[in-house]
PASEBA-1860 file (N, C-alpha, C; in nm, 3 decimals):
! residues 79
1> XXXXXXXX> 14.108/-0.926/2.769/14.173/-0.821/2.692/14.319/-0.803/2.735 ~ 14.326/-0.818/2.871/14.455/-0.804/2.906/14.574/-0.942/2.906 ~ 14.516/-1.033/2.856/14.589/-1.128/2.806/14.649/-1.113/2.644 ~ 14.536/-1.057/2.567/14.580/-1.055/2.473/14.723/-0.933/2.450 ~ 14.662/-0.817/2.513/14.784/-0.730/2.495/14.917/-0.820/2.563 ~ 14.907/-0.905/2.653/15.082/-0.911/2.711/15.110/-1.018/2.640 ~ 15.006/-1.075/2.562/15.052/-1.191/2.415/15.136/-1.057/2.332 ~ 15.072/-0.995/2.254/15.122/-0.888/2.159/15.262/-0.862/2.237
9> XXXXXXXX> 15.272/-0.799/2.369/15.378/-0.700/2.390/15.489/-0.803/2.423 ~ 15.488/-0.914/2.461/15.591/-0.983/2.552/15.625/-1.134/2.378 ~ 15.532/-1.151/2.291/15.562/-1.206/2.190/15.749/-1.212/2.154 ~ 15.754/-1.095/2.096/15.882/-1.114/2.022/16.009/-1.172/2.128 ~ 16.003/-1.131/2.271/16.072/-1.158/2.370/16.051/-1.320/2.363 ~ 15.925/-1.383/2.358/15.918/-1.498/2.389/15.990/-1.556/2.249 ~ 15.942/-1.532/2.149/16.032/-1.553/2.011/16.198/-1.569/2.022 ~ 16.262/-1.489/2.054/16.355/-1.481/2.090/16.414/-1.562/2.178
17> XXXXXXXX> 16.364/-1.595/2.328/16.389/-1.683/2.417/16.434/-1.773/2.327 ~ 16.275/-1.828/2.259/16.260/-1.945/2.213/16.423/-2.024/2.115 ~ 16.457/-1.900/2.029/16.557/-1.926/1.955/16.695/-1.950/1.996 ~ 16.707/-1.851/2.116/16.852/-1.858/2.181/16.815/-1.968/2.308 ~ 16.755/-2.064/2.312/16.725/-2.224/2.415/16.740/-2.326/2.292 ~ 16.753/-2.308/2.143/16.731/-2.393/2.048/16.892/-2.360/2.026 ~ 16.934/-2.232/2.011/17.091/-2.214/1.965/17.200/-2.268/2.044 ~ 17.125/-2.236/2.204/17.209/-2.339/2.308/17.212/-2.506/2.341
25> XXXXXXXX> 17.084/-2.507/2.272/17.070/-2.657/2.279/17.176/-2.717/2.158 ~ 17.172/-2.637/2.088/17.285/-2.658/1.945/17.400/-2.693/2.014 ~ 17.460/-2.572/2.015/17.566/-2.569/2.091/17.667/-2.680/2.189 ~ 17.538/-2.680/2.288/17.609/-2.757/2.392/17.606/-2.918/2.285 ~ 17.545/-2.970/2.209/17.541/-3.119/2.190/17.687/-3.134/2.048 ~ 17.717/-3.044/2.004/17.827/-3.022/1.920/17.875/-2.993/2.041 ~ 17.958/-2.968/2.130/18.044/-2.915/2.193/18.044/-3.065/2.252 ~ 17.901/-3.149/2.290/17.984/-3.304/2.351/17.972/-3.394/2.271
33> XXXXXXXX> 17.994/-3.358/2.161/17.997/-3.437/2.041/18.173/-3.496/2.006 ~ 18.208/-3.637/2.018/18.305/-3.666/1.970/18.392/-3.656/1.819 ~ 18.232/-3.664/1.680/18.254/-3.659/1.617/18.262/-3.546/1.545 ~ 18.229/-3.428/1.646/18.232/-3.262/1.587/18.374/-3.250/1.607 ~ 18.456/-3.278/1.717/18.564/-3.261/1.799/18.714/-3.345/1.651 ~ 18.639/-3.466/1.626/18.734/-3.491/1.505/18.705/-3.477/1.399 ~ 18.635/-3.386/1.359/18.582/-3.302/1.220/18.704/-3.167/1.232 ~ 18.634/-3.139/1.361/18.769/-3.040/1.350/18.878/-2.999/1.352
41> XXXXXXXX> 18.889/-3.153/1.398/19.053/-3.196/1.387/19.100/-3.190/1.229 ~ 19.035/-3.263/1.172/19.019/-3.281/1.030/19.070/-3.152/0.986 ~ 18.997/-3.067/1.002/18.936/-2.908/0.930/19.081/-2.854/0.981 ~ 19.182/-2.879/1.109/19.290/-2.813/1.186/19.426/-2.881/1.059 ~ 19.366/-2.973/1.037/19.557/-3.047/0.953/19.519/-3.041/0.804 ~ 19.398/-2.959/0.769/19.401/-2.927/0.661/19.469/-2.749/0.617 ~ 19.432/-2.712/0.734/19.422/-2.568/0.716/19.595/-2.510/0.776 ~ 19.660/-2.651/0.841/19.788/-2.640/0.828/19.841/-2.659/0.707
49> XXXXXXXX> 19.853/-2.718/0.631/19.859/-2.788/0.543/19.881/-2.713/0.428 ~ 19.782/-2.638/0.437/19.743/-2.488/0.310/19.793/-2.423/0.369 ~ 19.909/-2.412/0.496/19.938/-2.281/0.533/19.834/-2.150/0.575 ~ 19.712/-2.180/0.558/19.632/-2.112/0.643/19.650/-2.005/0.824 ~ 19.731/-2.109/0.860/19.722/-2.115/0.981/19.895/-2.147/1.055 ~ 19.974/-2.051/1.155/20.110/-2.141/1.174/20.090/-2.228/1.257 ~ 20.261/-2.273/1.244/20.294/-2.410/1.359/20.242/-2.384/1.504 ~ 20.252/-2.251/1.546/20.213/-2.236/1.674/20.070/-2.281/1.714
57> XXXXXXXX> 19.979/-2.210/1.622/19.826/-2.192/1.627/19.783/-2.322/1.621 ~ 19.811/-2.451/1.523/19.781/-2.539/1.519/19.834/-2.653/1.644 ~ 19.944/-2.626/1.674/19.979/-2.693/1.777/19.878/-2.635/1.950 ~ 19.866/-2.565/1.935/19.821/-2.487/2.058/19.609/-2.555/2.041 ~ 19.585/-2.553/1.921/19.443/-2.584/1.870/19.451/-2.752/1.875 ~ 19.563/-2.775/1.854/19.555/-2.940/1.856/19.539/-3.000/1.963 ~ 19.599/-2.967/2.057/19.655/-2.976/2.206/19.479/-2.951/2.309 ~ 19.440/-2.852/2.217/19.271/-2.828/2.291/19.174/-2.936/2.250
65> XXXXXXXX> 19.235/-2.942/2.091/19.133/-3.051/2.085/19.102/-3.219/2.118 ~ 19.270/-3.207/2.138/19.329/-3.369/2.193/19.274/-3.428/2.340 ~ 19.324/-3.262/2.377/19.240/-3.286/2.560/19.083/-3.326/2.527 ~ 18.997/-3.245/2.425/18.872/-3.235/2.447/18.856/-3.391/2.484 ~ 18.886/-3.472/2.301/18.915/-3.599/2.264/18.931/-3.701/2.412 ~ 19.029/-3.702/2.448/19.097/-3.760/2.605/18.986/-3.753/2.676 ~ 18.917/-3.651/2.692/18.792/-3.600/2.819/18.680/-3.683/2.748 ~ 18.624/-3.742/2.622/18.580/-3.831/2.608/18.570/-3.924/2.605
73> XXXXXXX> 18.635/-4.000/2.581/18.731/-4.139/2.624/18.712/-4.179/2.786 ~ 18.729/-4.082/2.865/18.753/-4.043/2.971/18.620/-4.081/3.018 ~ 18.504/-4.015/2.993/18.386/-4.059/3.023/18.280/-4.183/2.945 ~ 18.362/-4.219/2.884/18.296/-4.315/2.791/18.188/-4.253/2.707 ~ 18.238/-4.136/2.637/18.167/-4.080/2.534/18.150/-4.073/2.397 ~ 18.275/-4.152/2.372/18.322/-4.230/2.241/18.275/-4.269/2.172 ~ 18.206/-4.228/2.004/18.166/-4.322/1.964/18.239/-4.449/1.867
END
């Protein structure tokens, strides 16, 4: 009986866990992803482009993403 209640009470917590270990697992594999890194490069000289965004912001965003870029290369993460 007392299994079942700390199923019921501790459930949604475990639910939850469950989702934010799936959102981080997201996360981190786009974050060492080469080809997320020049998508968004992509998505950065478009949105200059349209004026979206100034010279500063894009240069300062480019510069993060160039390093990211470099830091792959770097480890032979390249695809």
């Amino acid at each position: 009986m007392a299994f079942i209640l700390d199923d019921l009470l501790l459930g949604p917590l475990n639910g939850l866990m469950f989702i934010g270990k799936k959102v981080l697992n997201m996360a981190r594999q786009e974050h060492h992803n080469p080809d997320g890194v020049r998508q968004e490069l992509r998505e950065l000289y478009m949105k200059v482009e349209r004026g979206e965004i100034s010279d500063e912001e894009f240069e300062k965003k480019e510069a993060e993403l160039v390093e990211k870029m470099e830091a792959f290369e770097e480890n032979g993460s390249n695809k």
